[in-house]
Backbone as a ProteinNet text record, in pm:
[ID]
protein_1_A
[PRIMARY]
XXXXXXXXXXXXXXXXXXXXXXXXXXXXXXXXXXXXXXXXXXXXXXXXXXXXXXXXXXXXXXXXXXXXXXXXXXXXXXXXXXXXXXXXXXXXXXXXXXXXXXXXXXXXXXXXX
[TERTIARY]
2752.7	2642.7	2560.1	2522.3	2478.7	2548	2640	2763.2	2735.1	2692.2	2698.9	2541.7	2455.3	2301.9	2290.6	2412.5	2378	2451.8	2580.6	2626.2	2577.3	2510.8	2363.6	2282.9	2236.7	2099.6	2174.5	2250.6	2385.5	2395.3	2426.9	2481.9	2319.5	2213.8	2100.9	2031.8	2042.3	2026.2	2103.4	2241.5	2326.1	2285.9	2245	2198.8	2109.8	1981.4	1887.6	1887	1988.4	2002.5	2111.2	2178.4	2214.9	2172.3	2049.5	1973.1	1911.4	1853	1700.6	1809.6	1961.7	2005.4	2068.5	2068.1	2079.6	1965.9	1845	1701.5	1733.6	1733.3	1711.5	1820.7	1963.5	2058.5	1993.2	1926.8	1872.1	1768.9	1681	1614.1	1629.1	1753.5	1758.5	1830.4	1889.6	1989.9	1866.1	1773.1	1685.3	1563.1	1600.9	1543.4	1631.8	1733	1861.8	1867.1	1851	1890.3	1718.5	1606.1	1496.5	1492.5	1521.9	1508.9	1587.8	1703.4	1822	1777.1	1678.3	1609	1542.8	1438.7	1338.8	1381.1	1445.9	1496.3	1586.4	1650.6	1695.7	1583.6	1449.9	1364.9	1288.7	1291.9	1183.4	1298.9	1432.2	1513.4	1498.1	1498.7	1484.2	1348.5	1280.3	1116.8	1081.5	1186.4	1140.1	1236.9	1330.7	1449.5	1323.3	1272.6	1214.3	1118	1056.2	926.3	970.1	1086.3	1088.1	1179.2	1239.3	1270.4	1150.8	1052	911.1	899.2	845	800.4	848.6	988.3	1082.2	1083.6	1065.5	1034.5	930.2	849.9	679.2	728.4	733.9	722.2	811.6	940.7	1037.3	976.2	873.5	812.2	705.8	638.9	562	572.9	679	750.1	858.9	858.5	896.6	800.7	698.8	550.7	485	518.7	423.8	517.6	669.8	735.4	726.7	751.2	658.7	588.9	457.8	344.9	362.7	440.4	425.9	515.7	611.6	715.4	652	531.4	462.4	338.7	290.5	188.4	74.8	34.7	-79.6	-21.2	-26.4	9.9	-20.9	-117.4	-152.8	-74.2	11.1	44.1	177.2	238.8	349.1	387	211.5	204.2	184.1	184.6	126.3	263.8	330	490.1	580.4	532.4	615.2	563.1	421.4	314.3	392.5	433.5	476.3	610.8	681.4	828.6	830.6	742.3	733.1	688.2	628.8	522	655.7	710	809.8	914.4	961.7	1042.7	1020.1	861	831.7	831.1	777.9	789.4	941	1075.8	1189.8	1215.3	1153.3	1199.3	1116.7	1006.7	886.3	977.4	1085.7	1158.5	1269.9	1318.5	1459.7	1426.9	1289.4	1281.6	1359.6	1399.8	1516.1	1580.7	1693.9	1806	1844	1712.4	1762.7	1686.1	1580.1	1537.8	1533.7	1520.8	1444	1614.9	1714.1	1807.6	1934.1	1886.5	1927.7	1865.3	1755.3	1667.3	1699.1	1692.7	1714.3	1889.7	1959.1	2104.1	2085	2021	2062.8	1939.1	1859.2	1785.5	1909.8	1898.1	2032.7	2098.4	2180.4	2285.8	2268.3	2175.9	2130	2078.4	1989.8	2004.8	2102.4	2215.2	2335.6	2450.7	2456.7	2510.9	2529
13880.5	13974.3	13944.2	13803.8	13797.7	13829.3	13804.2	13864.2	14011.4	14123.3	14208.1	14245.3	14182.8	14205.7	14129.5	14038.8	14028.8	14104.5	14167.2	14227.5	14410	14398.7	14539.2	14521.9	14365.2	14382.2	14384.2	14320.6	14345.1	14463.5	14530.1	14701.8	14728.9	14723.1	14796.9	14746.4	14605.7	14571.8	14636	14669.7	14699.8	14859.7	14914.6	15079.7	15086.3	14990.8	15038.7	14990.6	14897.3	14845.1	14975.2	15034.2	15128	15237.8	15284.9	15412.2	15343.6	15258.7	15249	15220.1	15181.3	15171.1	15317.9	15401.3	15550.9	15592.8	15603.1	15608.4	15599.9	15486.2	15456.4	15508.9	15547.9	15625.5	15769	15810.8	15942.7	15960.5	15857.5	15828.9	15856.1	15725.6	15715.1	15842.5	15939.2	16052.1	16137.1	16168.4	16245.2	16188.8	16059.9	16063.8	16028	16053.4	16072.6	16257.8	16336.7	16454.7	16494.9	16446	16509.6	16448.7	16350.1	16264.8	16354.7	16372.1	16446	16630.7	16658.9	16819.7	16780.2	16698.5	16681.3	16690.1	16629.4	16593.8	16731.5	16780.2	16953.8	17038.2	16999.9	17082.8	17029.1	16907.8	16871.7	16916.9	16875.7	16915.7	17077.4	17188.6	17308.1	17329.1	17269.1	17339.7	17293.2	17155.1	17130.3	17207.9	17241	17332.8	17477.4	17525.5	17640.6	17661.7	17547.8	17527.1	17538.9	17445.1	17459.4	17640.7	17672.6	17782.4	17888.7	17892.7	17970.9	17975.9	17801.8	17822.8	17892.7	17884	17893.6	18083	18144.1	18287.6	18331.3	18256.7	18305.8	18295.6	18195.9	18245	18305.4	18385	18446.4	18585.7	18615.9	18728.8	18750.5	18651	18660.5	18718.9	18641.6	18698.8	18868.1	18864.8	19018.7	19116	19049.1	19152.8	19179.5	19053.2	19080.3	19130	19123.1	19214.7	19377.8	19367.9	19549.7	19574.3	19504.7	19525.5	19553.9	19460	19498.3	19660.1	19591.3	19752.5	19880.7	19898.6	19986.2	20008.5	19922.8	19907.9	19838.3	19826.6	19775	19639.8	19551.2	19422.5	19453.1	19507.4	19534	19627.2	19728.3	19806.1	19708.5	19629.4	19535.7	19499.3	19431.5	19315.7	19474.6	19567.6	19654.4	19687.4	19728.5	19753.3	19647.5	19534.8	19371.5	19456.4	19392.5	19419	19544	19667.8	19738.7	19728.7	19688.7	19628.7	19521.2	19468.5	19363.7	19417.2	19481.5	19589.6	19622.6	19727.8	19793.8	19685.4	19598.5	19481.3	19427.9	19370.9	19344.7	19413.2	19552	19628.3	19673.4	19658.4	19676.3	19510.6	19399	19283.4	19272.3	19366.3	19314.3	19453.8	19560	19639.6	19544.8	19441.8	19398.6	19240.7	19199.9	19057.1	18983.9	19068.7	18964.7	18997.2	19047.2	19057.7	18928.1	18958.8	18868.5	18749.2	18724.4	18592.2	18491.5	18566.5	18539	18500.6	18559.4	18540.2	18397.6	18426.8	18305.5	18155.8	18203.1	18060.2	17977.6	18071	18036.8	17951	18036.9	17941.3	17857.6	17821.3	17664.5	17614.9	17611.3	17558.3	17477	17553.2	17543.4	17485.4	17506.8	17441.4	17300.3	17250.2	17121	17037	17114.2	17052.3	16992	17070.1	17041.4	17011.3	16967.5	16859.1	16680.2
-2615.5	-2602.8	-2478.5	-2455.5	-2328.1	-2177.3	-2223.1	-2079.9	-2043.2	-2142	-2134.8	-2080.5	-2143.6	-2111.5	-1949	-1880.3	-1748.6	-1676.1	-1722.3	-1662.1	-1648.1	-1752.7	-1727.1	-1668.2	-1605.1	-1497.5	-1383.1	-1376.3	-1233.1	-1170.5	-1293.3	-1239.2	-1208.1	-1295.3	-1282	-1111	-1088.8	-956.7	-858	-892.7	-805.2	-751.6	-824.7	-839.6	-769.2	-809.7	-692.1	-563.6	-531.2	-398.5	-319.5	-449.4	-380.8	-336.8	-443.8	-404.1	-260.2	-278.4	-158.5	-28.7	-30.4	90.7	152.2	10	6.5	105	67.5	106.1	204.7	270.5	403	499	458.8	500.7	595.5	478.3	493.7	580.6	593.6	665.2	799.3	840.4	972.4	1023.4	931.6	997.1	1005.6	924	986.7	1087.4	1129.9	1250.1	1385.8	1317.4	1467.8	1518.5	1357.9	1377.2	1479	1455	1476.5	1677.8	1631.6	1761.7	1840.6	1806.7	1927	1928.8	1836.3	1872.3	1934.7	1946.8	1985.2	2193	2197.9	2333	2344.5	2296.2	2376.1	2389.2	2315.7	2343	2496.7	2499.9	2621.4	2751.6	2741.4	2817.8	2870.7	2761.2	2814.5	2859.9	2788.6	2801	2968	3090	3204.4	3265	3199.1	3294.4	3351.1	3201.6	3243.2	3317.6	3313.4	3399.3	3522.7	3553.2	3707.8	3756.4	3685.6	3717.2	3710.5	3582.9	3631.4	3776.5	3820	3934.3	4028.5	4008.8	4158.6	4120.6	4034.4	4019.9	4060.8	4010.2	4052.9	4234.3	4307.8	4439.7	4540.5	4443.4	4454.5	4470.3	4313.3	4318.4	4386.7	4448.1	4517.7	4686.3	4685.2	4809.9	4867.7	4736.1	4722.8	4718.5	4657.6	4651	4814.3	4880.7	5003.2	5076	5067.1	5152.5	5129.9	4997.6	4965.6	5032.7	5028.2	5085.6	5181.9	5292.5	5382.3	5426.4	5399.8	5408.3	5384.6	5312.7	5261	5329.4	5406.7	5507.3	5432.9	5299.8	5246.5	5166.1	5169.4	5105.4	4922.3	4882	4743.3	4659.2	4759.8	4715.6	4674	4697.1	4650.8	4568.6	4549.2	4401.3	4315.8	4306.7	4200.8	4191.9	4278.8	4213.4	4155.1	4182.5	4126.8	4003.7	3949.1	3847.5	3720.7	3816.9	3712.1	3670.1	3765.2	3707.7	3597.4	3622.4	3498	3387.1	3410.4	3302.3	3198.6	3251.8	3212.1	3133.8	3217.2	3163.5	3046.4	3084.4	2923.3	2814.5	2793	2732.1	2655.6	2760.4	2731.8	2633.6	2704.8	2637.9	2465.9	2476.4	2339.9	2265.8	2299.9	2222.6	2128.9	2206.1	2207.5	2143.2	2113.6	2179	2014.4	1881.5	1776.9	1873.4	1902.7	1935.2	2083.2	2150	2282.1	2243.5	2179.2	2202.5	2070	1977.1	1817.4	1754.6	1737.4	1724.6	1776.7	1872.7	1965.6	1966.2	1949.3	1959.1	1827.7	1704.9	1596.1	1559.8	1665.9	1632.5	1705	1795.8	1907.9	1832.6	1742.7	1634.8	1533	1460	1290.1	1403.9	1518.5	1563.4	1589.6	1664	1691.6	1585.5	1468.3	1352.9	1261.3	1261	1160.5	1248	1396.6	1412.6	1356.5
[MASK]
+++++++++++++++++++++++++++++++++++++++++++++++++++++++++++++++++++++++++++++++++++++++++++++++++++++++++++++++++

């Protein structure tokens, strides 16, 4: 009878050394899985930045060539201004399909790697 009452604290030791090494399993995968989003996000979020910039004085430079081509420099930035206008408007029609959609799978995707 005693063989049996140590070989029940055995297993019962054995269980929770297995849950809490369970525990900690889980643990570290969700801070491998968070760690490795975390870093595709800082990765895109400097990609975009530097491409902003390099647009902004792309468009900038298209605006003052308007301008000039047009004889008034203002009149440029107002045609950049409404192209974008319009753009956005086409992008705030569309924006599940092109952005909301997408973002969401390279989300779930990077997660459940």
């Amino acid at each position: 009878m005693e063989n049996q009452t140590i070989s029940i604290e055995s297993l019962i030791d054995k269980l929770r050394n297995y849950g809490e090494t369970r525990l900690e399993l889980i643990k570290l995968k969700a801070i491998n899985k968070s760690s490795g989003f975390v870093s595709v996000i800082v990765t895109y979020l400097v990609v975009i930045i530097i491409l902003v910039c390099c647009f902004l004085f792309i468009n900038i430079g298209i605006a003052l060539l308007l301008g000039e081509l047009l004889g008034k420099l203002y009149y440029g930035f107002f045609i950049v201004a409404a192209f974008y206008a319009v753009a956005g408007m086409i992008l705030f029609k569309l924006k599940d399909k092109w952005i909301k959609t997408p973002v969401i799978n390279m989300m779930l995707k990077e997660l459940s790697d």
